[in-house]
N, C-alpha and C positions, 0 to 999 in steps of 0.2 A: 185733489187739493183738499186740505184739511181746515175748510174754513167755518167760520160759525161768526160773523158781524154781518148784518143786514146793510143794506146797502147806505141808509143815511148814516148810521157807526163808522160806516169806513172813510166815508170823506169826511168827518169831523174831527176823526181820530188823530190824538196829536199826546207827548210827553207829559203824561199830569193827569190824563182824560180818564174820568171814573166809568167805567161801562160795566155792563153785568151780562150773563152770561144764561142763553134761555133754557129750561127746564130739562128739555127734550135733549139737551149733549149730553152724550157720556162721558164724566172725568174725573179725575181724583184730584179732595185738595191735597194739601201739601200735608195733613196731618195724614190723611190715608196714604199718601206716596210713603209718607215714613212706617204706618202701621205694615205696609206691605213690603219693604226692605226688614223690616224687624221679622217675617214673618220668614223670609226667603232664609235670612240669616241661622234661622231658627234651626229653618228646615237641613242645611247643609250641615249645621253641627251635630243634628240630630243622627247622623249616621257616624257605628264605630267603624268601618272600612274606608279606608284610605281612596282606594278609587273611586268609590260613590261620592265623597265629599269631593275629590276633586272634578269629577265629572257633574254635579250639582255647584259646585263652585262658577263652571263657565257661564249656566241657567242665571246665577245671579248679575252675574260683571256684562249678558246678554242685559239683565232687565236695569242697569245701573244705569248704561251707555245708551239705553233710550230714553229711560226717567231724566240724565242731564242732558243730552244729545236732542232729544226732539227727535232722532234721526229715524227713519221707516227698520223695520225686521230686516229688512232682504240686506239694507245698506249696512246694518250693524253683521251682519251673518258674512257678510263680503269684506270684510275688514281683514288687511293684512300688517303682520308685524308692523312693513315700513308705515304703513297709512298711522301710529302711535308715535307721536314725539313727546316723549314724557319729562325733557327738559324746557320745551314752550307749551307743556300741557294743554295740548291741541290734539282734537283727532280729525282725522281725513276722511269725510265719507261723498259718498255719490258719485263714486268714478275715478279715473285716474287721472284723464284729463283735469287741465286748469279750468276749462272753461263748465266743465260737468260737477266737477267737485267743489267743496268748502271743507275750510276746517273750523270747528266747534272747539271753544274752550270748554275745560271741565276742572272740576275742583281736586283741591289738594289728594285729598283723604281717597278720590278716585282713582288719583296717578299711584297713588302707594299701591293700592292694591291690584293695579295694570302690572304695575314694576314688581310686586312681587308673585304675582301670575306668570308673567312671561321669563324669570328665574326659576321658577320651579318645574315649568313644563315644557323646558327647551325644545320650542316653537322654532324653526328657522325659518328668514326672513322670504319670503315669498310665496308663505302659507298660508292658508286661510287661519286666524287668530284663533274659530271655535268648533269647526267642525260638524254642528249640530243640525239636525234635522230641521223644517219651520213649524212644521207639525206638534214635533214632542214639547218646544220650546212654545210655541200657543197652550197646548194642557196644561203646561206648570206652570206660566203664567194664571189659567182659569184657573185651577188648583189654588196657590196662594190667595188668588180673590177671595174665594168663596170659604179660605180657612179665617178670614180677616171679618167675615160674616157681608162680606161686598158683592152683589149682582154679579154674577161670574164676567158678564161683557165687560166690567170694571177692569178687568185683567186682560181686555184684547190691547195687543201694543199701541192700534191707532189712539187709544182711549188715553194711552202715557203719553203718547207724541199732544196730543187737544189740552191735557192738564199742563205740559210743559210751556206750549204756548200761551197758555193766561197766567203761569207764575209769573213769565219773561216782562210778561205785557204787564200783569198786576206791580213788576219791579219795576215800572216807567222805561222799560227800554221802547224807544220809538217804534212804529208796529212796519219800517221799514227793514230795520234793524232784524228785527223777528222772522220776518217774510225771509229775510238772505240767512240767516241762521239756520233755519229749519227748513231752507229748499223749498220754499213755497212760490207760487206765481203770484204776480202782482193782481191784486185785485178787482182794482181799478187805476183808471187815467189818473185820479190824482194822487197818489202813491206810484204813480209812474214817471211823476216830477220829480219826486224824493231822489235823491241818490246819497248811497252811504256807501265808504272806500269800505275795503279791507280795514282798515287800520283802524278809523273810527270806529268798525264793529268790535274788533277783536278787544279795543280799548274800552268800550260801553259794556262787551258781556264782561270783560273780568272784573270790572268792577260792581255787578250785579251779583257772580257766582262766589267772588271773596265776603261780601255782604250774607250772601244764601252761608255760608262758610261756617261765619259766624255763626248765626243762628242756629244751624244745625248744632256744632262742637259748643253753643253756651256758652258766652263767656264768663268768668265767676260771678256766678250770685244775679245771672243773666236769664231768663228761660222764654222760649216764644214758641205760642202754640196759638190754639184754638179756644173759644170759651166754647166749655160742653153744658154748663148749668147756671144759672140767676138763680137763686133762691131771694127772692126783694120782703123787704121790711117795712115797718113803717117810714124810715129815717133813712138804715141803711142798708146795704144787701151785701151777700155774700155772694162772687162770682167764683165758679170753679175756673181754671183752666185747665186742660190737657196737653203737656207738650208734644214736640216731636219725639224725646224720648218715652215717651209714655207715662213719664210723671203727673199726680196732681195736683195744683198748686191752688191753694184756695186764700181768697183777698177778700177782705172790707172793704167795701166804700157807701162814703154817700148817694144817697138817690140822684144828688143833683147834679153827681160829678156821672151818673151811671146814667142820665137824660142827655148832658152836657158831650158827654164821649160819643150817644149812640149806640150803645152797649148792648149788643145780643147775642142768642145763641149761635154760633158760626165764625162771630166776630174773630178775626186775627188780633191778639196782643203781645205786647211783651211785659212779664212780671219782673222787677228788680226787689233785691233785698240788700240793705244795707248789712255789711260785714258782721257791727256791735249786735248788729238784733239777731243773730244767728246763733243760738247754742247751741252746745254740744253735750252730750250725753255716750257715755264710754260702753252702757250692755243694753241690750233688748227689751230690759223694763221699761225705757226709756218711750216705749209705744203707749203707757199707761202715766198719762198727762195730758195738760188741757192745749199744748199747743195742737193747734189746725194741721198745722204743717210736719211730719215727722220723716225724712228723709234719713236711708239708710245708705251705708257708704263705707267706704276705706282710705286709712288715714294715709293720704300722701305725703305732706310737710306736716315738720310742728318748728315753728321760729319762735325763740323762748326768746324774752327778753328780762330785765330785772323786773317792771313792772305788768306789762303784756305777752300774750302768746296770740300769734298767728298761725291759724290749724286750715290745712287743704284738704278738705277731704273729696274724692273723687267717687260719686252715685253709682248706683248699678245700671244706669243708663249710660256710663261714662262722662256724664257732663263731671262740671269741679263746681264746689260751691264754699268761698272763704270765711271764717269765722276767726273774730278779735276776743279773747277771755281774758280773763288775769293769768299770771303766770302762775300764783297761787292754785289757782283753779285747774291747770295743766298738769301740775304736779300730783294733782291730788287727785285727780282722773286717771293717771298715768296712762296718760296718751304715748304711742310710740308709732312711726312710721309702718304703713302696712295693716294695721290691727283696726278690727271694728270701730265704728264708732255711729251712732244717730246726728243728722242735722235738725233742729230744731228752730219754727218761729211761727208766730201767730200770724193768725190772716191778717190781723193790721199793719204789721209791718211791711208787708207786699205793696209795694208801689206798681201800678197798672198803666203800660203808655201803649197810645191806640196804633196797631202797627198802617 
């Protein structure tokens, strides 16, 4: 059992309950969960042969299906076509049986790439999904750790299943909830009062992993990450963030709003920028100016209108981040769909909310 609350955490634990987590677990936050998906990613494009990237393809969509799943190695390794219903985006693990098994919701962006795995590698239905040794798939896990600069044990799967559980829990899903999710035993007698249907669960994780959703894919002009640096002032300070995608976003603020918040290194936030304070900048001189902020990208929309223009442009992380100019100002950039362009804004403009 993969547990880590002491025993008075457990009976008091309840939907809201702020608890922390002791030195001695091994786990990843959610920013190294994402550093080590960027790294897996990395690693499979990195190869020109076709069957290495697809055979390093399975190693990732292995370490995907535990990072959402919570679910043990052996149970993801045992996974069969039918156990993937990519229209209730639910997966089946722990047995065939009802009463052995659950199914786990997982996110959009995972289903797509199930759906287009299992077209490409016509799998037929009552075959194991990956094939792979537990062995080889423990090294490329340590491997990706220790490329990420992370304790190689960072990358034993138990290590993904113990970070899953305190995202689940850090998202206020109830720690019953969690327990039936991720196959765990009940801890105690008073968590053994709790009961949660199916239904209720299925209904409380999708609306945690559509939330996880968000944040991950940024919604325009949205980013949530980690604060990696304070740099403090007399008056005010500058906080870095780092997102999920590995961008850095650097804000102003006051000291009082940076005591007021709680504000430190580790801290989860999300940074907003309003649209109007976002320029845009059409070549790469564009790095030689005084905005904090200079984000490089590609120009997906441009909405002209007589007096404004609405430009999308889409990061090299893929997130999108929207910008309002004059139309004047569009024209005379000659912005076009597809084609380079810089986002630009000062760290004042960045609004900080505590996640």
């Amino acid at each position: 059992m993969d547990s880590f609350f002491d025993d008075d955490s457990r009976s008091r634990f309840r939907t809201g309950t702020h608890f922390s987590v002791p030195p001695d677990v091994k786990m990843l936050d959610s920013v190294q969960l994402a550093e080590m998906e960027r790294s897996f990613r990395n690693w499979v494009n990195d190869s020109v042969r076709q069957d290495v990237r697809r055979s390093r393809r399975r190693i990732l969509l292995i370490f995907l299906l535990i990072r959402h799943t919570g679910a043990k190695l052996h149970e993801i390794l045992e996974l069969q076509v039918t156990d993937i219903n990519l229209e209730e985006r639910v997966v089946r693990v722990g047995g065939e049986g009802a009463e052995n098994s659950r199914q786990v919701e997982i996110p959009d962006d995972l289903v797509e790439e199930l759906r287009q795995f299992l077209a490409s590698d016509g799998i037929s239905p009552g075959k194991a999904l990956f094939r792979v040794d537990p062995g080889h798939v423990r090294r490329k896990f340590y491997e990706r750790a220790e490329s990420c600069g992370l304790p190689r044990e960072f990358g034993n799967p138990s290590a993904l299943r113990r970070a899953r559980s305190v995202e689940l829990l850090r998202g206020n899903l109830p720690l019953p909830v969690v327990q039936k999710l991720l196959g765990h035993s009940t801890p105690n007698l008073t968590a053994a009062f709790l009961d949660v249907s199916d239904e209720e669960m299925h209904h409380a994780v999708r609306r945690h992993i559509d939330r996880e959703s968000r944040k991950r894919t940024s919604a325009r002009n949205f980013f949530f990450g980690k604060i990696s640096e304070i740099i403090q002032g007399d008056i005010q300070s500058e906080v870095i963030l780092l997102t999920l995608g590995g961008l850095r976003i650097s804000s102003i603020i006051t000291n009082g709003s940076l005591k007021r918040m709680r504000l430190a290194v580790g801290t989860f936030v999300t940074a907003e920028i309003k649209a109007p304070w976002v320029f845009i900048a059409a070549t790469e001189e564009a790095a030689a100016n005084s905005a904090e902020n200079r984000l490089r990208g590609t120009i997906m929309e441009v909405n002209a209108g007589r007096v404004n223009a609405e430009v999308l442009l889409r990061l090299e992380d893929g997130t999108e981040i929207c910008s309002v100019i004059t139309a004047d100002s569009c024209r005379r950039l000659g912005l076009r769909v597809n084609g380079p362009a810089w986002a630009l804004f000062g760290a004042y403009s960045v609004i900080l909310n505590l996640e």
